[in-house]
FIKE-322220 format. One record per residue (C-alpha): residue number from 1; residue in three letters; x, y, z. Coordinates in steps of 0.02 Angstrom, whole numbers. Each point is the difference from the previous one (the first is absolute). Example, Ala and Ser with C-alpha at 12.3 -4.5 7.8 and 13.67 -1.06 7.14 Angstrom:
2
> i / aa / px / py / pz
> 1 / ala / 615 / -225 / 390
> 2 / ser / 69 / 172 / -33
! end
This chain:
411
> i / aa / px / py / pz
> 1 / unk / 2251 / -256 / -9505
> 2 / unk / 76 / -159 / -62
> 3 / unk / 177 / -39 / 57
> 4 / unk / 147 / -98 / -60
> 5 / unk / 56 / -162 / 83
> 6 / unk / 151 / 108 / 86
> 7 / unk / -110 / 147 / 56
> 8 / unk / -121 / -116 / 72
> 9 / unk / 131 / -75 / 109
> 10 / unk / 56 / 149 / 33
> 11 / unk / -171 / 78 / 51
> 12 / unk / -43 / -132 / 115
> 13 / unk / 175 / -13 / 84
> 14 / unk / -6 / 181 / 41
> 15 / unk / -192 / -55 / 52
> 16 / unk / 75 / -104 / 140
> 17 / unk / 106 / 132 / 70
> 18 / unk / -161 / 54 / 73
> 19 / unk / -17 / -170 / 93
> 20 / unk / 185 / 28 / 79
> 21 / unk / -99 / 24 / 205
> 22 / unk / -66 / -176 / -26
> 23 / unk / 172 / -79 / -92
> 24 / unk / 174 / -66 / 80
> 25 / unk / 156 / 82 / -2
> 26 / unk / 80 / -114 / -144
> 27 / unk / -176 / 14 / -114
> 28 / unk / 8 / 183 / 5
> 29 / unk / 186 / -12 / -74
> 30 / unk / -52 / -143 / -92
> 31 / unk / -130 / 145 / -106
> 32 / unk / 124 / 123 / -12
> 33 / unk / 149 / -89 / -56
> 34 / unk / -143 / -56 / -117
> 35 / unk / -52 / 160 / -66
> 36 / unk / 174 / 38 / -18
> 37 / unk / 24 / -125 / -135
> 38 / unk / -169 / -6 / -67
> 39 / unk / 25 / 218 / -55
> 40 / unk / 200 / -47 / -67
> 41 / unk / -88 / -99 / -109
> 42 / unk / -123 / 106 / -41
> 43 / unk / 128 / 112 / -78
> 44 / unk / 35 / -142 / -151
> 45 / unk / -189 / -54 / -35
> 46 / unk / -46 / 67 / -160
> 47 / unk / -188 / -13 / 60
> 48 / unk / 32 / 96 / 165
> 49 / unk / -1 / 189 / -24
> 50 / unk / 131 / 88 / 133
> 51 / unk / 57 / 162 / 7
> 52 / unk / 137 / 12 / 138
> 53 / unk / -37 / 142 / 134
> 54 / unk / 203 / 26 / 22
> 55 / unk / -58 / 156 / 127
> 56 / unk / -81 / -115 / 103
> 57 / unk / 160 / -132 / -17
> 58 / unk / 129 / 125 / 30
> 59 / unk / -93 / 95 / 138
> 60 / unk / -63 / -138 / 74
> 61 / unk / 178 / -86 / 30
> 62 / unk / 95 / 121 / 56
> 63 / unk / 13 / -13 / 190
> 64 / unk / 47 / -186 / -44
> 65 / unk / 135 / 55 / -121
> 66 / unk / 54 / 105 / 132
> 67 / unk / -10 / -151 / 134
> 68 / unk / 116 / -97 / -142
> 69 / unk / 110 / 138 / -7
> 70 / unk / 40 / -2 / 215
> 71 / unk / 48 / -176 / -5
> 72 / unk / 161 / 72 / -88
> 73 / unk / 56 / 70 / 157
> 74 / unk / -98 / -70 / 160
> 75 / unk / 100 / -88 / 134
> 76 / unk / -134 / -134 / 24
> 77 / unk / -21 / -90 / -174
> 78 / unk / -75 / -144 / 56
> 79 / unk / -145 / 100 / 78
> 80 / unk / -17 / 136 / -142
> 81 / unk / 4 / -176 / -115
> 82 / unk / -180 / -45 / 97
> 83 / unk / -71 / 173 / 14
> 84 / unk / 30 / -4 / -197
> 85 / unk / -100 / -154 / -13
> 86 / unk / -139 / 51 / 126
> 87 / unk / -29 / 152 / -94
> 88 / unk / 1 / -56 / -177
> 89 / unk / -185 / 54 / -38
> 90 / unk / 73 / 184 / -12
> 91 / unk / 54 / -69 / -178
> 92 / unk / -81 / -150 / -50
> 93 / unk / -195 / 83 / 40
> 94 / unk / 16 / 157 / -93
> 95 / unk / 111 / -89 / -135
> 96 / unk / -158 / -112 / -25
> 97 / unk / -139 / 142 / -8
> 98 / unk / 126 / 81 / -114
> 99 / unk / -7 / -149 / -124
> 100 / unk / -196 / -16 / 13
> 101 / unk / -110 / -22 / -163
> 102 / unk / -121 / 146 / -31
> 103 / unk / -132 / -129 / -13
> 104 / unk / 30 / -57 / 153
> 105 / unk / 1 / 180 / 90
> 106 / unk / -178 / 9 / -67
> 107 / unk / -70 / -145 / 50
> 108 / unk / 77 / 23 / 156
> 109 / unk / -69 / 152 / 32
> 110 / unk / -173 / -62 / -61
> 111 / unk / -2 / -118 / 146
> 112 / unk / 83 / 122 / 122
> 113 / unk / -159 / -3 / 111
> 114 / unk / -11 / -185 / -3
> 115 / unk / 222 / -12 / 40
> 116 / unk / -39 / 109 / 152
> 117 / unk / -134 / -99 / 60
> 118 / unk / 93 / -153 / -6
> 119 / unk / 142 / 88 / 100
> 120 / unk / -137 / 46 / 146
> 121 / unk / -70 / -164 / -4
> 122 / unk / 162 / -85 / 13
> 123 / unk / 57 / 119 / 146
> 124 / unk / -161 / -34 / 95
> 125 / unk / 23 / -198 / -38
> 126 / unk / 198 / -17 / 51
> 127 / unk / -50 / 135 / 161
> 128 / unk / -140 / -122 / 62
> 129 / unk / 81 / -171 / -37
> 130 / unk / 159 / 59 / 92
> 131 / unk / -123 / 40 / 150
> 132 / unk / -104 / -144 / -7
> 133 / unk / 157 / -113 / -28
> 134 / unk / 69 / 70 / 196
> 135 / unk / -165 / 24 / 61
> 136 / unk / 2 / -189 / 87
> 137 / unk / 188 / 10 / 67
> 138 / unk / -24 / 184 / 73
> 139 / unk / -168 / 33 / 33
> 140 / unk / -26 / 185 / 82
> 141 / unk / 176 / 12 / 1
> 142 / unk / 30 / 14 / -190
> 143 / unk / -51 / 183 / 18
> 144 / unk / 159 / 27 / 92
> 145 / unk / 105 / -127 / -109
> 146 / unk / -70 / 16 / -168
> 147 / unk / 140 / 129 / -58
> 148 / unk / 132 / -119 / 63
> 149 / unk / -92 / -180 / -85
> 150 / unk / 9 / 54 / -139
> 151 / unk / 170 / 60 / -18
> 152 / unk / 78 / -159 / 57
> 153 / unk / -112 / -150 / -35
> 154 / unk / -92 / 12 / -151
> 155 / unk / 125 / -83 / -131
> 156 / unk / -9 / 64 / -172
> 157 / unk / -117 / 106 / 42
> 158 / unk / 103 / 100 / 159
> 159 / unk / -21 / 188 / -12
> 160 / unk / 34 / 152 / 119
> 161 / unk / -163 / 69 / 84
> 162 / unk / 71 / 176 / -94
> 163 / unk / -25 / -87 / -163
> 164 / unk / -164 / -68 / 40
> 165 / unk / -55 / 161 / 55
> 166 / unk / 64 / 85 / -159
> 167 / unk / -97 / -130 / -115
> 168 / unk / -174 / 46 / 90
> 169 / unk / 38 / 166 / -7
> 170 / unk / 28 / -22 / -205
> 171 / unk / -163 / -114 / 10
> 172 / unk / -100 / 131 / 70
> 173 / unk / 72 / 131 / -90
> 174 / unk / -49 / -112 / -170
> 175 / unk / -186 / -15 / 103
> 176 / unk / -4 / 201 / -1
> 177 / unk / 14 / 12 / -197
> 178 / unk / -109 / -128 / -30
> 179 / unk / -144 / 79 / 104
> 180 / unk / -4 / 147 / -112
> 181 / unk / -19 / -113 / -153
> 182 / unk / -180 / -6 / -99
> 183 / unk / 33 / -140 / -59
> 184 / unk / 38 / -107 / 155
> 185 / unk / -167 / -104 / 34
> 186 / unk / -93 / -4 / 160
> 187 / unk / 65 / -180 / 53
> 188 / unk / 166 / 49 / -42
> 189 / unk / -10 / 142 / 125
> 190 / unk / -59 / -113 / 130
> 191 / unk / 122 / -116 / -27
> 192 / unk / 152 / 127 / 14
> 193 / unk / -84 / 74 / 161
> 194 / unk / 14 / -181 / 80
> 195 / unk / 185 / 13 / -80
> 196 / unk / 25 / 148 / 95
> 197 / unk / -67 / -40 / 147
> 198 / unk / 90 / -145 / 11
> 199 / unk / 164 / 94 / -44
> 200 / unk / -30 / 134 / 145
> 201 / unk / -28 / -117 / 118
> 202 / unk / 158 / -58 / -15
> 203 / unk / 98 / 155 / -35
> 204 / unk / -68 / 61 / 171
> 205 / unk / 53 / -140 / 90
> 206 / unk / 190 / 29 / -80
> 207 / unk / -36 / 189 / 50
> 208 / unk / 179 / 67 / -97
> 209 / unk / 13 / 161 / -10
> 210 / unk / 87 / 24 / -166
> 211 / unk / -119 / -69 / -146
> 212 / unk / -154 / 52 / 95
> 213 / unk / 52 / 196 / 6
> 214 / unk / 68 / -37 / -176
> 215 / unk / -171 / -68 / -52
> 216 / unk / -106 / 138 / 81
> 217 / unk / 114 / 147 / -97
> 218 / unk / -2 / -102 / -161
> 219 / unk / -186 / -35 / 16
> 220 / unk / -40 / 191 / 9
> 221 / unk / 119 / 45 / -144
> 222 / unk / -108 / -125 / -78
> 223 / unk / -157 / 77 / 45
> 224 / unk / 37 / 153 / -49
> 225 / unk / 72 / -18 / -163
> 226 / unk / -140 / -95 / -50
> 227 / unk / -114 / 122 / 75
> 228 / unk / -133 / -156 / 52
> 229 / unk / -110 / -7 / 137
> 230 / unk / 5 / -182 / 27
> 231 / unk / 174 / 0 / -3
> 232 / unk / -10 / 147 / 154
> 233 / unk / -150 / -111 / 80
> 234 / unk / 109 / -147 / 0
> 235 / unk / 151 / 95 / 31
> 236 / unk / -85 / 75 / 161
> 237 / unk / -62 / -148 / 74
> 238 / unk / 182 / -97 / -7
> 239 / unk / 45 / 176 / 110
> 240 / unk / -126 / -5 / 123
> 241 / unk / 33 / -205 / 26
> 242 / unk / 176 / 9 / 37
> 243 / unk / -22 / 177 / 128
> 244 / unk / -122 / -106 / 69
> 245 / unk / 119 / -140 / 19
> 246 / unk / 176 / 96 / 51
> 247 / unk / -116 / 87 / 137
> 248 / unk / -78 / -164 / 87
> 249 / unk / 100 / -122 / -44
> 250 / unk / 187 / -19 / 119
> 251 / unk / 120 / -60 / -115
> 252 / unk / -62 / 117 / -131
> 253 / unk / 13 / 121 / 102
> 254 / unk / 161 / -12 / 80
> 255 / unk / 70 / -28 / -207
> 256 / unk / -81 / 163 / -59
> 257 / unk / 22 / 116 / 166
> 258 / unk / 227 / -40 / -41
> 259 / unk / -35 / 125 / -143
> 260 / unk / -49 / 130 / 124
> 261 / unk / 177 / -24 / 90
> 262 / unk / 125 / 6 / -128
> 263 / unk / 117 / 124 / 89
> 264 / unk / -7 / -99 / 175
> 265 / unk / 118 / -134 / -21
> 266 / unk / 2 / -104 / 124
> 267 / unk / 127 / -127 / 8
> 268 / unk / -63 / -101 / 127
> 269 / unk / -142 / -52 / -113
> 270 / unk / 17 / -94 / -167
> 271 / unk / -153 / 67 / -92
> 272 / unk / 0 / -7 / -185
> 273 / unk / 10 / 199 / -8
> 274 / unk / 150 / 4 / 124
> 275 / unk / 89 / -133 / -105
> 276 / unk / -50 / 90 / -163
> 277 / unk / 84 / 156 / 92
> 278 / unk / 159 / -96 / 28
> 279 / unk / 39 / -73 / -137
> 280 / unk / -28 / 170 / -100
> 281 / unk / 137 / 83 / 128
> 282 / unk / 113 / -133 / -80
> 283 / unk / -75 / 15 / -173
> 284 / unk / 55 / 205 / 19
> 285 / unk / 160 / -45 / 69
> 286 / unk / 31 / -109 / -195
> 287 / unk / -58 / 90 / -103
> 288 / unk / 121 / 157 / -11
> 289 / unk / 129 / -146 / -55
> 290 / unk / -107 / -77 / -123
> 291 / unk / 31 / 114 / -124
> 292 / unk / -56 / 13 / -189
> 293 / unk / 26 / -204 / 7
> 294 / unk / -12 / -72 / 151
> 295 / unk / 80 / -129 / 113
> 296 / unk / -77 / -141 / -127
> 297 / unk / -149 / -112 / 6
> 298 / unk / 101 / -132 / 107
> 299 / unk / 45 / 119 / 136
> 300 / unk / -163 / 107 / 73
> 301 / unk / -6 / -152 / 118
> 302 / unk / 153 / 6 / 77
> 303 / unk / -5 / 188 / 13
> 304 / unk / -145 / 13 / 102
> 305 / unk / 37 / -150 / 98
> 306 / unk / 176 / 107 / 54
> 307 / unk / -99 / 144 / 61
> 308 / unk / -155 / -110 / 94
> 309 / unk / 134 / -65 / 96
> 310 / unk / 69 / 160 / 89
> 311 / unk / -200 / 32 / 20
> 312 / unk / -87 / -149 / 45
> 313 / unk / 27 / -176 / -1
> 314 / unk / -171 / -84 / -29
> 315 / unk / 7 / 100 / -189
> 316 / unk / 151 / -97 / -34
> 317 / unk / -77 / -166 / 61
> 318 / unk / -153 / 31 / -124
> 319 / unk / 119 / 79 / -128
> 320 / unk / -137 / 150 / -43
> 321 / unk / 33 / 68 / -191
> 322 / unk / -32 / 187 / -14
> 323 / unk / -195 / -8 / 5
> 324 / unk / 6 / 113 / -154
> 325 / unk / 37 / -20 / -168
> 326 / unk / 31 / 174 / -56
> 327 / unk / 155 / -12 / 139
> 328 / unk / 30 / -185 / -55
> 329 / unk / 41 / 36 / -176
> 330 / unk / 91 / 152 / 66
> 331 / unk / 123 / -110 / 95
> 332 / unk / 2 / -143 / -138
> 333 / unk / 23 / 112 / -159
> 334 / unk / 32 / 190 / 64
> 335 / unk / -104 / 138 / -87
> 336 / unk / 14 / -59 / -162
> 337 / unk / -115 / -144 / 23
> 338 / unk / -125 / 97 / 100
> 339 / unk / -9 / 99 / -166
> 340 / unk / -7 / -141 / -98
> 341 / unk / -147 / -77 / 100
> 342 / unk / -80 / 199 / -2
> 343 / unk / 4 / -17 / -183
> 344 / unk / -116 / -138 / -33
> 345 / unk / -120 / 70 / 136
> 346 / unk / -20 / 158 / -105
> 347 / unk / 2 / -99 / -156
> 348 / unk / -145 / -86 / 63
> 349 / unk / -100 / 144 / 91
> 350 / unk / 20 / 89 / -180
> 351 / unk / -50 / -130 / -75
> 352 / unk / -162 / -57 / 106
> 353 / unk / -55 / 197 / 13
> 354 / unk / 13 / 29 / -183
> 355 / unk / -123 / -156 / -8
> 356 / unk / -96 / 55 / 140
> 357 / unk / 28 / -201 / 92
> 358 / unk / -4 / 80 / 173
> 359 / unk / -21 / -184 / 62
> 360 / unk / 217 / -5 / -43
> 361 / unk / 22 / 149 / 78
> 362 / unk / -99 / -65 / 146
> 363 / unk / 88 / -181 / -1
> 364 / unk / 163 / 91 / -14
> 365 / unk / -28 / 139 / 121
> 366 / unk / -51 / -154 / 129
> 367 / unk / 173 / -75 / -50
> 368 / unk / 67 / 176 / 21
> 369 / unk / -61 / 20 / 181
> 370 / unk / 51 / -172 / 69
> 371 / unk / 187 / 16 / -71
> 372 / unk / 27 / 141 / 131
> 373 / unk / -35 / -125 / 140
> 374 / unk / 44 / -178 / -76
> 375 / unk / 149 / -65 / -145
> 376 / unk / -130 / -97 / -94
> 377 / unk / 93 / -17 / -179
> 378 / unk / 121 / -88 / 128
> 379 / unk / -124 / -140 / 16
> 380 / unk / -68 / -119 / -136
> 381 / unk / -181 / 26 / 87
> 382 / unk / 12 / 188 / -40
> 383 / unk / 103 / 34 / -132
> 384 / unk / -91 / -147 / -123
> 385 / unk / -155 / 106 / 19
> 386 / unk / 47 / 171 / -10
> 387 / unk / 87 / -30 / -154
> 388 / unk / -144 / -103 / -79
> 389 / unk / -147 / 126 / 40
> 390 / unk / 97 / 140 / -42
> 391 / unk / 81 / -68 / -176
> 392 / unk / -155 / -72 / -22
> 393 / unk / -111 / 159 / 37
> 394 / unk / 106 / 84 / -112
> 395 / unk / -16 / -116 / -137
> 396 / unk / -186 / 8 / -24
> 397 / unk / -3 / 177 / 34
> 398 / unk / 111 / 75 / -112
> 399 / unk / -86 / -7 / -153
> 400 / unk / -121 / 148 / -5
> 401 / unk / -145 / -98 / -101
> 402 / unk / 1 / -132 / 130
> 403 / unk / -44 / 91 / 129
> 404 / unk / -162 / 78 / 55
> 405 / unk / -21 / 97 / 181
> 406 / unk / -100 / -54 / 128
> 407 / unk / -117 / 162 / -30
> 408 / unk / -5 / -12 / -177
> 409 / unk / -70 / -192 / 19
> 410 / unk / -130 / 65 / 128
> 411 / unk / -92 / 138 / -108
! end
């Protein structure tokens, strides 16, 4: 397939999205802000062939519209101002998948095999340079402190151990469709393997309870759809690793056994269940106030800071958000953006089904699962990615003759 000067630029900067686990904070803006320009122009190339998908544009954006909208009447302007900025992929992404050549889509989705290998490589690289680079200072005792390193002194590259977490989980998820391929070669199987190991390794030391329960459920809905034995085999194994793990190891343990106590709170304890519990009590107490529009994107902060503070003091020192986004944009934009943000779910479900790409429906059910325990399209480390797999996804999906099932390739 032979591409135009602008498609090819726009191929291989969509390419490096892939590589975002192994890039710096201002590269990875540096590519979209890129892509951004790169499919405007697009649009006036006589050469380049575009056919906007306004469904995707219009869907797509409107939680942000709706984020735009609250700035009209929340107290705290200044703060709505940088939640505004922070969460500016909810436009720019899907505006740039929307604006994406069809020759592009195809080549892209030529090379998906070879985009989601890069991804697992590049997870398994920045997850064992970020070890190796505290290995010297910590010794034994990064096991304890890797969650916290990593969060605080890694420069450009600082991320939350959640967000790690979440990218393996999206690595291995990537490693489960990939197993099931015919086409994927024998060293290229071996190769992911040491990938995954790698990954697990490190996801087990992080031991968070969110995106590994996500990954489990969205691995069997993966499994299943496809209906593929390796993908079950695999699937199985990642089960009987982290049982193994929960049950023998302490800290594991202790994480996962919380779960089992969600109606004892006990206040004398600050476990990440019993401050989940709290800060839901205060969520409840907002919500029948937010309304059809809620208190504005500025203000959630300041709301639940009022309430920690007739509750307990240490969640106003560490000023917890709600710990789910469902409830966040519930107390930032009221019902109507929690419908707006429905929307493009279904749009996307309907759209991946129809095509049968269960690996969206996987990656977004994954997303799905870890918004009822974390605000990730709050952060730049988890809202850049969910909207680039999932506009992405949809982009080289939608197309019926560009797609093939798993099953069909295997027969």
């Amino acid at each position: 397939m032979r591409l135009t000067r602008i498609e090819n630029v726009f191929f291989y900067l969509v390419s490096a999205g892939f590589l975002m686990p192994i890039l710096p904070n201002f590269l990875r803006n540096f590519i979209i802000a890129a892509l951004l320009l790169i499919s405007i122009y697009g649009l006036f190339d006589k050469n380049t062939k575009v056919v906007p998908d306004y469904k995707l544009m219009i869907l797509g954006s409107l939680l942000y519209i709706t984020y735009l909208v609250s700035l009209f009447y929340t107290e705290n302007l200044s703060i709505g101002l940088r939640k505004i900025e922070t969460g500016a992929s909810l436009i720019l992404i899907p505006l740039i998948f929307s604006f994406i050549p069809e020759n592009v889509s195809c080549k892209l989705k030529d090379n998906l095999d070879l985009l989601f290998r890069c991804f697992i490589f590049s997870t398994a690289f920045s997850f064992l340079v970020f070890w190796l680079y505290f290995w010297e200072q910590y010794q034994m005792t990064l096991f304890i402190h890797f969650p916290t390193v990593i969060d605080e002194h890694l420069g450009p590259y600082t991320i939350h151990a959640i967000y790690l977490s979440m990218h393996g989980a999206i690595s291995l998820l990537f490693s489960l469709y990939l197993f099931s391929r015919k086409k994927t070669k024998l060293y290229q199987l071996i190769l992911i393997i040491i990938a995954d190991i790698v990954i697990l390794l490190i996801l087990l030391i992080l031991v968070k309870k969110g995106p590994i329960l996500s990954l489990i459920i969205s691995g069997a809905y993966l499994a299943f759809s496809y209906r593929n034995k390796t993908i079950m085999i695999a699937l199985g194994a990642l089960c009987v690793i982290f049982i193994s793990v929960i049950s023998f190891n302490t800290k594991a343990n202790e994480k996962f056994s919380e779960l089992l106590r969600l109606g004892e709170k006990d206040s004398t304890e600050l476990t990440s269940t019993n401050i989940r519990l709290t800060i839901y009590s205060c969520v409840n107490k907002a919500i029948p106030e937010a309304g059809l529009f809620g208190y504005g994107i500025g203000d959630t902060k300041s709301i639940l800071l009022d309430c920690y503070s007739n509750e307990n003091e240490e969640l106003v020192r560490r000023e917890y958000n709600s710990h789910n986004q469902y409830l966040s944009i519930l107390l930032r934009t009221g019902y109507m953006g929690l419908f707006s943000f429905a929307l493009f779910i279904i749009f996307i479900i309907v759209s991946a089904y129809r095509h049968k790409a269960f690996i969206t429906i996987s990656i977004l059910l994954f997303y799905l699962l870890v918004m009822f325990s974390e605000n990730i399209l709050e952060r730049e480390n988890g809202v850049v990615y969910f909207c680039f797999f999932i506009s992405f996804l949809y982009s080289v999906f939608k197309t019926t003759d560009l797609v093939k099932p798993i099953n069909e390739e295997q027969e």
